[in-house]
FIZA-112700 format. One line per 4 residues: number of its first residue (from 1); their letters; for each residue y, x, z of C-alpha. Coordinates in steps of 0.5 Angstrom, whole numbers, plus 500, padded with zeros to 3 digits. Each point is the difference from the previous one (the first is absolute). Example, Ala and Ser with C-alpha at 12.3 -4.5 7.8 and 13.67 -1.06 7.14 Angstrom:
2
1) AS) 491,525,516 | 507,502,498 .
This chain:
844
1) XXXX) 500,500,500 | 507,503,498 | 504,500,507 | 505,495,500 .
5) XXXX) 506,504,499 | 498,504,493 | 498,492,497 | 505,497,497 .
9) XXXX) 497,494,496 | 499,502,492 | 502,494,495 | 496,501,494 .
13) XXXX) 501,496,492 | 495,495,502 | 498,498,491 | 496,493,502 .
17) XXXX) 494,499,495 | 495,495,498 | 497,505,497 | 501,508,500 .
21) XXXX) 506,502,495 | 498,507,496 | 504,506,505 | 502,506,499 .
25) XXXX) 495,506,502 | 502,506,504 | 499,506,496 | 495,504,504 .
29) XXXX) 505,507,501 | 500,502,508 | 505,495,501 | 501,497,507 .
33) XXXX) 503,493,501 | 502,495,505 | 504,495,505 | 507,502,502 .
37) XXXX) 502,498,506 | 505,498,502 | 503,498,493 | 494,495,497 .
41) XXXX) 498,505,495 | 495,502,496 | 501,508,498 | 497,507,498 .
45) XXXX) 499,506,505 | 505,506,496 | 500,506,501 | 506,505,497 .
49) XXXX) 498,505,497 | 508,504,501 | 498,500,508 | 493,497,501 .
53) XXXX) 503,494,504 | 496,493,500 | 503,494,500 | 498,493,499 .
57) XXXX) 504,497,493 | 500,493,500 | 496,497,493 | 502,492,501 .
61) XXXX) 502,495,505 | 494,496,502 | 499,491,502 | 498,499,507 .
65) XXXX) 494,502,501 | 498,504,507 | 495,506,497 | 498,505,506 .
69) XXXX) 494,503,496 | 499,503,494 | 495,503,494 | 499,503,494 .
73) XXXX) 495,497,495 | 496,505,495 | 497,494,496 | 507,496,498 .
77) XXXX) 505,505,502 | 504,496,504 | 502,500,507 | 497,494,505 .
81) XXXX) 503,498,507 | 499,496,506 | 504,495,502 | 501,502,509 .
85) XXXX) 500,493,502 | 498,495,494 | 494,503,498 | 501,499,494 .
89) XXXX) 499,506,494 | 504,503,495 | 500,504,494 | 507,505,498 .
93) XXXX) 501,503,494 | 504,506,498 | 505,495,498 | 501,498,507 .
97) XXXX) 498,494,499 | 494,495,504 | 496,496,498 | 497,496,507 .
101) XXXX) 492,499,498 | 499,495,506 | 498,500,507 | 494,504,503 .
105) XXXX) 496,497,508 | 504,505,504 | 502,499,506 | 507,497,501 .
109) XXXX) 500,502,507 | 501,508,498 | 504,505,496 | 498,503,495 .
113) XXXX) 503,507,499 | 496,505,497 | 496,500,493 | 497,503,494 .
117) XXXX) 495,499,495 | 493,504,500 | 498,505,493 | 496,495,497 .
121) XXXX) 507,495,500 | 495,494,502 | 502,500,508 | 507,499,503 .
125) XXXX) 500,502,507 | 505,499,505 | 501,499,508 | 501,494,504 .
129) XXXX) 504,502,507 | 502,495,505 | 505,502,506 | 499,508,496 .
133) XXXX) 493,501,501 | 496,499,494 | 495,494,500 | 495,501,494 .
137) XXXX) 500,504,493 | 501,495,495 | 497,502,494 | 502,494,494 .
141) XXXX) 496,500,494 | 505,501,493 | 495,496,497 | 498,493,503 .
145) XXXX) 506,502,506 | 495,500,504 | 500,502,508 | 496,504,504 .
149) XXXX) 502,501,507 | 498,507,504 | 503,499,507 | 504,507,503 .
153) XXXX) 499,503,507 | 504,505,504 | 507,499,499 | 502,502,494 .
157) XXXX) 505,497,496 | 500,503,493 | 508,501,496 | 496,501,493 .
161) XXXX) 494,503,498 | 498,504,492 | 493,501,496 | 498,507,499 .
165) XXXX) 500,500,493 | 493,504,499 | 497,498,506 | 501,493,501 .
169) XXXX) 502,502,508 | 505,495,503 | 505,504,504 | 506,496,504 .
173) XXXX) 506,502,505 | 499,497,507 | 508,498,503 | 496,499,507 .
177) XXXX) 498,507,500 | 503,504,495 | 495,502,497 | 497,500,493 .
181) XXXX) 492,497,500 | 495,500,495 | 496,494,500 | 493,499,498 .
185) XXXX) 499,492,497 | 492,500,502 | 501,499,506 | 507,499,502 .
189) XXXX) 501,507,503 | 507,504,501 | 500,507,501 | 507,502,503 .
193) XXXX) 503,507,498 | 507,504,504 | 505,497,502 | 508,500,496 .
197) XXXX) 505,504,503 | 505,497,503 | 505,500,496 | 496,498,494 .
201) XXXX) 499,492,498 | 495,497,495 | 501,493,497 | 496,501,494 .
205) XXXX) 494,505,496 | 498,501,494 | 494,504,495 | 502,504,494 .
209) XXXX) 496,502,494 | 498,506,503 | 497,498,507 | 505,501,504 .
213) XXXX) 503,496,505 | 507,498,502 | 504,497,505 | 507,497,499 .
217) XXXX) 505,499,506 | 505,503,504 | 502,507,503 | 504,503,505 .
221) XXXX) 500,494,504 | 503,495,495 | 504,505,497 | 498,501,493 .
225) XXXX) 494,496,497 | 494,505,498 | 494,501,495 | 494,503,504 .
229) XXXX) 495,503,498 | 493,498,504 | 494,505,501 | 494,496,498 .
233) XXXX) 495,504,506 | 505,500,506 | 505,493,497 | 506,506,502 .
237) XXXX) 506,498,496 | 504,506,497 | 508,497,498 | 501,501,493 .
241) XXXX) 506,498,497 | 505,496,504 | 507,496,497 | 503,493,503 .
245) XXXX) 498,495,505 | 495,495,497 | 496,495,503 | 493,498,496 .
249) XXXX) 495,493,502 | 495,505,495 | 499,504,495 | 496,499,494 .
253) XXXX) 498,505,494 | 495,502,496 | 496,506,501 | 494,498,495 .
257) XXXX) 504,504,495 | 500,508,499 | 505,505,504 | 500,506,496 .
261) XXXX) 504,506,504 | 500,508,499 | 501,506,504 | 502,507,499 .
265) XXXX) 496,506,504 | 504,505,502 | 506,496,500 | 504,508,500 .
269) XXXX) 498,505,496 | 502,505,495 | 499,502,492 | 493,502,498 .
273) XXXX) 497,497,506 | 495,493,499 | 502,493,504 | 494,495,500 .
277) XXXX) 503,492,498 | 495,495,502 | 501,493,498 | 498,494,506 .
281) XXXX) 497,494,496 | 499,494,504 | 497,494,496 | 499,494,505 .
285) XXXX) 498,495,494 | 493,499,502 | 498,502,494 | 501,505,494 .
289) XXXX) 505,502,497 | 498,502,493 | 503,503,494 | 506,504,504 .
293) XXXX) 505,506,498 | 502,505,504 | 507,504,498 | 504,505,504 .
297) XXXX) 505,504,497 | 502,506,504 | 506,504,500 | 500,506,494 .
301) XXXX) 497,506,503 | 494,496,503 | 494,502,497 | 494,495,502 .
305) XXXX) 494,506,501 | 494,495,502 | 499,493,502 | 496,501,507 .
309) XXXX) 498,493,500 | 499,494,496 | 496,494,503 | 502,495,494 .
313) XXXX) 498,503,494 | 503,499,494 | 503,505,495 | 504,506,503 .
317) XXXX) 505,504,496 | 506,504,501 | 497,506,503 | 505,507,499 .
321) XXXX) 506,495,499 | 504,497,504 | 498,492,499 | 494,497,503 .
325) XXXX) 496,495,496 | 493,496,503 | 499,494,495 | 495,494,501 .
329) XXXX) 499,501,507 | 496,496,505 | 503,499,507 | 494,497,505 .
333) XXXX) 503,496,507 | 502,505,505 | 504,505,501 | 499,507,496 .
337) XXXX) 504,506,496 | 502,505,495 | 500,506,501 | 504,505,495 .
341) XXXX) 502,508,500 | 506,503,497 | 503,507,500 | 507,500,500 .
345) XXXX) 503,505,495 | 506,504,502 | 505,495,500 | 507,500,503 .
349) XXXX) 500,498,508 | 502,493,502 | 497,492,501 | 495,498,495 .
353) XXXX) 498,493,499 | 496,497,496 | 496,492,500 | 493,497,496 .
357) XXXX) 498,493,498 | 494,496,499 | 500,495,495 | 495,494,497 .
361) XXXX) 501,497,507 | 498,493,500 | 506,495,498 | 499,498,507 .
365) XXXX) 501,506,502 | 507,502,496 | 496,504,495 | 502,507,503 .
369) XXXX) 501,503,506 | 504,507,501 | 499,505,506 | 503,499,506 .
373) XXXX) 501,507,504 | 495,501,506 | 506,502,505 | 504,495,499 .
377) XXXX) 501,492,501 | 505,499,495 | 495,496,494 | 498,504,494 .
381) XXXX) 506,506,501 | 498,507,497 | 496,505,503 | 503,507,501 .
385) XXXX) 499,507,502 | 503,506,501 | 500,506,497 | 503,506,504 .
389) XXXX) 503,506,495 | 501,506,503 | 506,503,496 | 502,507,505 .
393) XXXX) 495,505,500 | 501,502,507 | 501,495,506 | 503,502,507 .
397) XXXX) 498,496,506 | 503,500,507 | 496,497,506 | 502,500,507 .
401) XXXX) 496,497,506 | 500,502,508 | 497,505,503 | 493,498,502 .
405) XXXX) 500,494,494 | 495,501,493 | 503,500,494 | 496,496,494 .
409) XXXX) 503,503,493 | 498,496,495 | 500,503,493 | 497,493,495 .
413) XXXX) 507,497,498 | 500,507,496 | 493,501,496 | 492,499,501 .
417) XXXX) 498,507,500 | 503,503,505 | 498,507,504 | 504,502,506 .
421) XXXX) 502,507,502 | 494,500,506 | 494,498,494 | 500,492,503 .
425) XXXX) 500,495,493 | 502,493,505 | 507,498,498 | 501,499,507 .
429) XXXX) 501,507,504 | 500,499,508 | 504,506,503 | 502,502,507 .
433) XXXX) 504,507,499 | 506,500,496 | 500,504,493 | 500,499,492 .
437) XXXX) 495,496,499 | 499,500,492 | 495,498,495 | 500,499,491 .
441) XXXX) 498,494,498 | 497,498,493 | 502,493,498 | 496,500,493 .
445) XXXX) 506,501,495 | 505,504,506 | 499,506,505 | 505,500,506 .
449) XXXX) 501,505,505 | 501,496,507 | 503,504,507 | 501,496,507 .
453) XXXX) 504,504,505 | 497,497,506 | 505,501,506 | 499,499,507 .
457) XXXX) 504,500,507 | 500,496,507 | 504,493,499 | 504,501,502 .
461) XXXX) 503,506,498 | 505,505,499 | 503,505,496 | 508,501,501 .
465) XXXX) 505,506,499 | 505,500,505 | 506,504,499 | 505,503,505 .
469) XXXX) 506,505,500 | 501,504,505 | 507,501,501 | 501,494,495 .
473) XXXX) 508,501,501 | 501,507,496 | 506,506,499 | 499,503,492 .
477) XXXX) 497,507,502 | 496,497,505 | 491,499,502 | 496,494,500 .
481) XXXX) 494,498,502 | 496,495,494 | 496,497,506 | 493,495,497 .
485) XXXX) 496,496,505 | 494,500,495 | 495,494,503 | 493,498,497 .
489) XXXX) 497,495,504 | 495,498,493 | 494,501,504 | 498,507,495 .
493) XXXX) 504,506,499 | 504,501,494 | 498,506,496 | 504,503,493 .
497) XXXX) 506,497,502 | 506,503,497 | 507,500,504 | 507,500,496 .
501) XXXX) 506,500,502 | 508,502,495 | 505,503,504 | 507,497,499 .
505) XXXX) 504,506,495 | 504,504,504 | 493,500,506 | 495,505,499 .
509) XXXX) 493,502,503 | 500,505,506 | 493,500,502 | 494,495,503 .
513) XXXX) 502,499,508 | 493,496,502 | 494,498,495 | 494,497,503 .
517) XXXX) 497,497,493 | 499,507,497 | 500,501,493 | 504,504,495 .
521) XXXX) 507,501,499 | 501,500,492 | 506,502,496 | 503,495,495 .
525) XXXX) 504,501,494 | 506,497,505 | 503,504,506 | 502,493,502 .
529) XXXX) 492,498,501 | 495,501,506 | 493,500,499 | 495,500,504 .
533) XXXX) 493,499,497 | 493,499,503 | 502,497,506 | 495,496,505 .
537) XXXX) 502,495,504 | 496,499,506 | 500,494,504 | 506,498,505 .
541) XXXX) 507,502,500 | 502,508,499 | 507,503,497 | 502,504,494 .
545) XXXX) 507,503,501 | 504,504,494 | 506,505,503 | 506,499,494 .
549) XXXX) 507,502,500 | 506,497,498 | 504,503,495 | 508,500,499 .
553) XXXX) 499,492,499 | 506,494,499 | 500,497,507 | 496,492,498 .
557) XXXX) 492,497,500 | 496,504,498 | 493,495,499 | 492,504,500 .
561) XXXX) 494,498,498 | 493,502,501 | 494,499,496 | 492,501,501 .
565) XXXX) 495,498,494 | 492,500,499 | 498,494,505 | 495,496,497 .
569) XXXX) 503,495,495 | 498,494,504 | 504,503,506 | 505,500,495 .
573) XXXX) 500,508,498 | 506,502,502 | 506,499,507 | 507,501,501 .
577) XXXX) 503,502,506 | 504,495,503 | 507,501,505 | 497,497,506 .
581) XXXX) 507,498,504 | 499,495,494 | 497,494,500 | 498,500,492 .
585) XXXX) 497,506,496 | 505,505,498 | 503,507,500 | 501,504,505 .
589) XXXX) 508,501,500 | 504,507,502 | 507,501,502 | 504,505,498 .
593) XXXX) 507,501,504 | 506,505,499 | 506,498,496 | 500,500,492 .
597) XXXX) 505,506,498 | 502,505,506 | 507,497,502 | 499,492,501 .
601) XXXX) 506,495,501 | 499,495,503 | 506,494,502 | 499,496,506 .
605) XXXX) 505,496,504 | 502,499,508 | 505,495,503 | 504,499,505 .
609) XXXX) 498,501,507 | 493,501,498 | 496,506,500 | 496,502,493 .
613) XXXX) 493,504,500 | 499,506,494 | 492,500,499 | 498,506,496 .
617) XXXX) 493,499,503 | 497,497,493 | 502,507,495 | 497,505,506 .
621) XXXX) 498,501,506 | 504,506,502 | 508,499,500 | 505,504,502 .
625) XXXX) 507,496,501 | 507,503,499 | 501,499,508 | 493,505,501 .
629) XXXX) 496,493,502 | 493,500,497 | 498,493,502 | 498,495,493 .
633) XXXX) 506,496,503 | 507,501,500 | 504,494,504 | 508,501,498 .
637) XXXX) 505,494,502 | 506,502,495 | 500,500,492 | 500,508,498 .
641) XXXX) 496,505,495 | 493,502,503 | 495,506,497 | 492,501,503 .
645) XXXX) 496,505,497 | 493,498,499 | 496,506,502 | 493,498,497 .
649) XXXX) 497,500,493 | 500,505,495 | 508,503,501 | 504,497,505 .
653) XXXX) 505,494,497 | 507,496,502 | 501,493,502 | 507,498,500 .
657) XXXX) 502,494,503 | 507,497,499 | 501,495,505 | 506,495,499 .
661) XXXX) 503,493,504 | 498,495,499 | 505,494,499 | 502,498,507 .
665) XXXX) 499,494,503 | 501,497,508 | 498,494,503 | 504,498,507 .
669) XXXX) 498,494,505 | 499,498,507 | 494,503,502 | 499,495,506 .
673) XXXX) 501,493,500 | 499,495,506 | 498,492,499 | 497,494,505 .
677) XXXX) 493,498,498 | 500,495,494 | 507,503,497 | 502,504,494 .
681) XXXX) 503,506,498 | 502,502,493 | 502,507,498 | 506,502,497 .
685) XXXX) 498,507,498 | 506,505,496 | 496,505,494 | 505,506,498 .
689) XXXX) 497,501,493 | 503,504,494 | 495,497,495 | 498,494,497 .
693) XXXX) 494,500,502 | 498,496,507 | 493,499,502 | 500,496,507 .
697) XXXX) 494,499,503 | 498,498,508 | 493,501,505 | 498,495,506 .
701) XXXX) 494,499,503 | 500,493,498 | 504,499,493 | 500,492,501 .
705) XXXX) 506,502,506 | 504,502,495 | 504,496,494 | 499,505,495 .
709) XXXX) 497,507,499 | 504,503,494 | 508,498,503 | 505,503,503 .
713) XXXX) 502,494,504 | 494,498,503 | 499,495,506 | 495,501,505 .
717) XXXX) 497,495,505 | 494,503,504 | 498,498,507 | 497,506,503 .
721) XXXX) 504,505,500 | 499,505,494 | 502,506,495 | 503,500,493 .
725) XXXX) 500,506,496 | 507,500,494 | 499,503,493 | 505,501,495 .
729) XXXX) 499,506,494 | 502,500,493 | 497,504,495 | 500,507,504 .
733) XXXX) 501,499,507 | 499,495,505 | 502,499,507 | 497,495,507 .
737) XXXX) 501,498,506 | 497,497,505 | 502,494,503 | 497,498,507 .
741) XXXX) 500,491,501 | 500,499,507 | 499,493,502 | 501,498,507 .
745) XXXX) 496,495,502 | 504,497,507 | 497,493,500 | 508,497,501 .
749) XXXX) 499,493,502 | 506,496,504 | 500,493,504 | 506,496,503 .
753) XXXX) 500,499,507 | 503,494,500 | 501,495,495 | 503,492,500 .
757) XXXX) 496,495,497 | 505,495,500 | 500,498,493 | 507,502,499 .
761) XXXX) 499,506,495 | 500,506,503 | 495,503,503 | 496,495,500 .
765) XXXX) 493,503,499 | 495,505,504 | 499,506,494 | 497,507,499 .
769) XXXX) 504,504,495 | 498,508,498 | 502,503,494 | 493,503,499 .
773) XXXX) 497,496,496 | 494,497,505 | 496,493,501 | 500,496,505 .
777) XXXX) 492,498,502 | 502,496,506 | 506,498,504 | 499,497,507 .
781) XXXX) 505,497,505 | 498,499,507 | 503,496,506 | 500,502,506 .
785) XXXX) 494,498,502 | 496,503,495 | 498,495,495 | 502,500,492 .
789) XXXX) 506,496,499 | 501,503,492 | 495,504,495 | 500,502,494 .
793) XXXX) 496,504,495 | 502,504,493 | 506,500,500 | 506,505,498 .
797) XXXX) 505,503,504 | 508,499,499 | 498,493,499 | 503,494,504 .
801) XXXX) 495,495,497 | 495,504,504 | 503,500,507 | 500,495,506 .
805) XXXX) 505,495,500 | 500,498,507 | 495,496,500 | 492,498,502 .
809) XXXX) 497,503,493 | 507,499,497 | 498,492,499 | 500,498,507 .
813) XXXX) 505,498,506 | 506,506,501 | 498,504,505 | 503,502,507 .
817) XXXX) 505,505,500 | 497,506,503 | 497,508,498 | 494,499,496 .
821) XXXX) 495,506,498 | 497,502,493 | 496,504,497 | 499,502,492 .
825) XXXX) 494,504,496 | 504,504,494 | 496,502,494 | 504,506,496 .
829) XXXX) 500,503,493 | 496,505,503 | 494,496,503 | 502,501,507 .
833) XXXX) 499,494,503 | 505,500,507 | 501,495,506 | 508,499,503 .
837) XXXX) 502,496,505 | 506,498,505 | 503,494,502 | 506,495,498 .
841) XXXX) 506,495,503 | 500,493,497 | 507,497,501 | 502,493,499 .
């Protein structure tokens, strides 16, 4: 029984009767057809032969037949179906259209999904299922619609089932178990075979003419629908083409017909060399074909040496040539093959396809089959081979594997004949050293000389030159020391490994400080080049260093780097020294100090009370100042010329500094201000400047306390007391001050001691007044004996509207002349929360 929510009912052109009307037959081609759901229509199972993707296409529209179960009649060739709920049988054509031949005794009770019509085209058999377990097997004969009824235990509930076509075998799917079964129809028994994987979903099967069974459902979880081929010993399914989602109620296809596929062996090879075709025909007619001819024509430069095996008789000719030719074969039922030998010619490398027929099939049949390649799903497409020319004499290989790893070196994709260097003939050699390993190989019209280095190293592994200067910062006519820091963490020493490096011009080679990798030191053609040959690399981390001398150098940078060669090429064959105060791989760069020419000029400005500093610390580090000091710096606080003698290099050299002022400019203002807590102050700064440039610009602690940062006139409120720091400058000199912004934080809070409430307009009220910015929390007045006579809450000061009137809560009765007590909790702007009391005359 299809599960519910895969069905969707299939209306079918219903063509109604008293006798059968002449209907068009199916052309038996391997074709596979059936109900669409949930369109209602009668359609083709296709497979594109751009991709391989399968897809049900719609042929018509049908009536409003319900049909579950279908099957494909040798005899007729046309297609049969049983309604699912009206028991009634019907008969489709390949135009689509049905012709209902009457009711058969099956029960009404039950659904009928599955079905398909033995090899002799006498029996339809389907299954009758109630609540999702089959009943009975139903066999209906096509020819009185008779019903035998064969009852069905054990759970199962078959979605479709197929006659193998040789064989006669009924195979089903069981949706109840996932599974394919075989089913032996004397007695009814069912043989269960694996289990689908999870993400696979069979709706429907089907039988090709060459015996092989396949399933049509969905994959992926309901991602893609999908082709399955199914194993005919395991019932394992294997997806073979995948396309859209299509949901089937069944499929129905002839497989008594012929399938005709061909293969090539080897699939790569090279000229010169033989290749095996063998040509797989399956014939499930039931009978003899007679009177068939083979043709096969192969790509120019096949030539057909020998026909290994032919059990169809017949004339065969074309040998030597490159077309095959068998005439008047006999085809027996059952699958069988061709098999032919062909040696290639020496053709150019590349793809080559090629594709035969057989013809004088039956008309039923469609009269030809063309051969369909063996590897691939797409129907009747070419099948290829390979040819693999070697157009290079010689071939150059580099392996790399992890100390401890075997390496498999594979030399067939280069020849057949095949000699390595250590007496092995296997196109796969396995090595455990590092080495060249190297063979000839003979491939028929060509000889290729093939050399694999094979390299191996701890993983991870390094091999890395660091290169340092020592000094890095030099003076013309002075030593450096090339100092590299060699590491070889590669698990293996490193041997015949050649260290070069060229000098700047103007730098020259005094001799090899330290050299723990041996070696030769070789003369090269250019002074500038140092050579060390034949070095070895042992494991871990040693140091190579190369005195130099700088020569009459132009102060400036001066970049260096070094090379070593001869590693491995799967190591790459060759490292750069690297600058290690740098996060890349560079060069390693020296600097050269001292003045360019003899005598150096060089202008600076100072300004008014300020101080300059003279450095003549980057073109020496000697000097000797006109003064007889010899520190690098001279402090000076006037313009003037002054002279340093820089005493290093290769001949003492002159600085001279010309030192002139700088246009002045004075800022004057208050250095102190005082405020109350909560009040501003704005700054009135005067700025003395002979230029038209001005540039202004204030530090605080907390920006926010002033108005602006880049103006004279800035304000300043802040609530703590705080230090603001005044620049002006123009385009050479610049003057501050420092300005101390002191906040006297007094909480300054007044209360009348007596007051009149007598409503005449003057002193009328009870108030507190500050100039402090604060908030009252609560305000209470007390009479003399204790109680709260007037209380308030949030309110300002310097308000009458939140003072006392005089009276009890300001609303009640005037209350007696007489002192009276208060208290008030202020809050300030800074936070502080502080409690105030006293006491009060009220007059009348």
């Amino acid at each position: 029984m299809k599960n519910a929510w895969a069905k969707v009912l299939i209306v079918l052109q219903l063509v109604c009767f008293s006798g059968l009307a002449a209907q068009t037959p199916f052309t038996c081609d391997g074709t596979v057809y059936g109900i669409i759901q949930p369109t209602n229509q009668f359609g083709q199972l296709v497979i594109n032969p751009a991709n391989g993707s399968a897809d049900m296409v719609p042929i018509s529209s049908m009536g409003n037949v319900q049909i579950y179960a279908l099957g494909y009649r040798i005899t007729d060739n046309l297609i049969y179906g049983v309604g699912r709920n009206d028991q009634r049988l019907y008969q489709i054509d390949a135009l689509g259209t049905v012709v209902d031949l009457g009711s058969v005794a099956l029960n009404p009770a039950y659904n009928y999904d599955a079905g398909d019509i033995d090899n002799t085209g006498q029996f339809f058999y389907t299954t009758g299922s109630l609540n999702g377990v089959d009943q009975h097997l139903a066999r209906i004969d096509l020819t009185d619609r008779s019903v035998t009824l064969l009852p069905v235990a054990g759970g199962v509930n078959l979605q479709d089932m197929a006659f193998h076509p040789y064989t006669n075998k009924l195979w089903g799917y069981d949706y109840n178990n996932r599974s394919f079964l075989s089913i032996n129809l004397s007695p009814l028994t069912y043989t269960g075979y694996n289990v689908t994987l999870p993400e696979n979903d069979i709706q429907a099967c089907y039988f090709n003419a060459g015996g092989q069974l396949y399933g049509f459902g969905r994959s992926a979880f309901g991602v893609a629908g999908a082709i399955f081929s199914i194993s005919n010993d395991f019932g394992i399914e294997t997806r073979r083409s995948t396309g859209p989602v299509a949901f089937v109620t069944d499929l129905a296809g002839c497989p008594y017909g012929l399938d005709l596929k061909a293969k090539g062996f080897p699939r790569i090879l090279f000229p010169c060399e033989e290749v095996t075709y063998t040509y797989y025909v399956g014939n499930g007619a039931g009978q003899n074909l007679t009177n068939l001819d083979f043709e096969y024509d192969f790509p120019t430069g096949f030539n057909i040496q020998l026909v290994l095996r032919n059990p169809y008789g017949g004339t065969v000719t074309g040998v030597g040539s490159d077309l095959l030719r068998i005439t008047n074969m006999t085809v027996d039922p059952g699958l069988d093959s061709i098999i032919v030998r062909i040696l290639l010619g020496d053709i150019p490398g590349g793809r080559y396809r090629s594709q035969g027929r057989i013809t004088n099939l039956p008309t039923r049949m469609g009269s030809q089959r063309r051969t369909d390649d063996f590897y691939t799903f797409t129907p009747a497409d070419s099948t290829y081979i390979d040819v693999n020319r070697i157009d290079e004499d010689s071939i150059f290989v580099n392996r790399f594997s992890c100390l401890g790893n075997t390496v498999s070196i594979d030399a067939s994709e280069y020849g057949a004949n095949i000699v390595w260097n250590t007496g092995s003939t296997a196109p796969i050699l396995t090595v455990t050293e590092e080495g060249l390993y190297y063979l000839n190989v003979n491939s028929g019209c060509q000889d290729v000389y093939v050399e694999f280095d094979v390299s191996y190293a701890s993983c991870p592994y390094t091999l890395e030159m660091r290169h340092q200067m020592v000094p890095q910062e030099v003076l013309p006519c002075s030593e450096v020391l090339y100092r590299y820091y060699i590491e070889n963490s590669s698990g293996l020493p490193r041997r015949n490994i050649t260290f070069s490096n060229t000098l700047p011009a103007g730098v020259s080679l005094l001799g090899i400080v330290t050299n723990p990798f041996g070696g030769n030191l070789v003369d090269d053609p250019d002074p500038q080049v140092v050579r060390i040959a034949n070095m070895t690399l042992p494991l871990g981390i040693d140091t190579l260093e190369i005195l130099v001398e700088v020569g009459d150098l132009p102060p400036g940078s001066y970049p260096n780097q070094a090379r070593m060669e001869g590693f491995p090429r799967a190591l790459g064959p060759f490292r750069v020294s690297d600058d290690p105060l740098t996060q890349r791989v560079d060069s390693t760069i020296m600097t050269v100090l001292g003045v360019p020419t003899d005598s150096f000029y060089v202008d600076q400005i100072i300004c008014a009370r300020a101080e300059l500093d003279l450095n003549a610390a980057p073109y020496g580090r000697n000097f000797l100042w006109e003064d007889g000091s010899r520190d690098s710096v001279l402090t000076i606080i006037e313009p003037g010329n002054y002279a340093v003698t820089i005493l290093d290099g290769c001949e003492p050299s002159y600085v001279f500094f010309n030192v002139t002022e700088g246009t002045p400019i004075n800022l004057t203002v208050e250095d102190e201000v005082t405020v109350f807590l909560g009040e501003s102050h704005q700054f009135s700064p005067l700025v003395n400047n002979q230029s038209d440039s001005l540039l202004v610009s204030w530090v605080a602690a907390v920006d926010s306390t002033l108005s602006c940062l880049d103006c004279l006139a800035a304000t300043a409120r802040s609530l703590t007391t705080t230090t603001y720091v005044l620049k002006v400058a123009n385009e050479v000199c610049t003057d501050s001050t420092v300005i101390h912004f002191i906040v006297d934080n007094t909480r300054r809070v007044y209360a009348p001691n007596v007051f009149s409430a007598n409503r005449d307009g003057v002193n009328d009220y009870f108030f507190l007044q500050s100039p402090d910015f604060g908030r009252i929390r609560l305000l209470r007045v007390y009479n003399r004996w204790g109680s709260v006579i007037f209380s308030t809450t949030s309110s300002e000061m310097n308000f009458t509207s939140s003072g006392w009137n005089g009276r009890a809560n300001n609303t009640g009765k005037p209350l007696e002349p007489g002192v009276y007590l208060w208290q008030a909790e202020i809050e300030f702007l800074d936070g502080l929360v502080e409690t105030f009391s006293g006491d009060v005359l009220l007059l009348r």
